[in-house]
N, C-alpha and C positions, 0 to 999 in steps of 0.2 A: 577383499582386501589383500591375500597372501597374492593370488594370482597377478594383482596390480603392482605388488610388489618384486614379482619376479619378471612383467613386460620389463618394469622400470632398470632392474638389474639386466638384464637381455640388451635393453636398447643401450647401455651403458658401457658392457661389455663391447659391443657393436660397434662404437666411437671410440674406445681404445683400440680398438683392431684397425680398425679405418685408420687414426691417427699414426700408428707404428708402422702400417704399409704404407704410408704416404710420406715419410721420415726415411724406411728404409729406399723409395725408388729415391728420392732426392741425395740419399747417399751413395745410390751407385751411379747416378748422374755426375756427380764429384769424383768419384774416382774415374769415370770413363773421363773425365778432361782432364784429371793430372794424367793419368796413364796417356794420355794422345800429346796435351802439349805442358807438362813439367812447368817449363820455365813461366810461361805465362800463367798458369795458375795458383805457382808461390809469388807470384809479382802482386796478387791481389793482396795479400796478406805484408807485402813490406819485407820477404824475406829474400827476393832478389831484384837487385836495381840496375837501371840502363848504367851504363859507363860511358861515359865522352871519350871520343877518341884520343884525345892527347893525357886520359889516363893511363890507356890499354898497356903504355910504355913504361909506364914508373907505375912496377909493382906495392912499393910501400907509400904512402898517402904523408905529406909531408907533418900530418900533424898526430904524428905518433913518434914516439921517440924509439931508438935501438940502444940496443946495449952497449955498444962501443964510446957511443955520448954521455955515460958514467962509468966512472973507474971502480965504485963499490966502497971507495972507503969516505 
């Protein structure tokens, strides 16, 4: 019974090991493509978007307001 209980622990041990090396290669896979190409890698996540060419020229997006378009009072 004890010894069945220690395979069972051993094999257990086993598949968290397994599981955390398989977790860390998958995260230096991730870092080897931001490190290579940045921009396409934050593009999966939504955090950088293509621009149309006829933004590239008007820095500020017309649907934000500036300061000068309120006096404050």
């Amino acid at each position: 019974m004890v010894s069945g209980l220690k395979l069972l622990l051993i094999l257990i041990e086993w598949a968290v090991q397994l599981k955390r090396k398989d977790e860390h290669e998958k995260k230096q896979e991730r870092l080897r493509q931001a490190r290579a190409d940045p921009v396409n890698y934050l593009r999966q996540f939504g955090r950088v978007q293509r621009t149309k060419p006829d933004e590239s020229k008007d820095p500020m997006h017309s649907s934000r307001t500036t300061t000068d378009k309120h006096d404050g009072q």
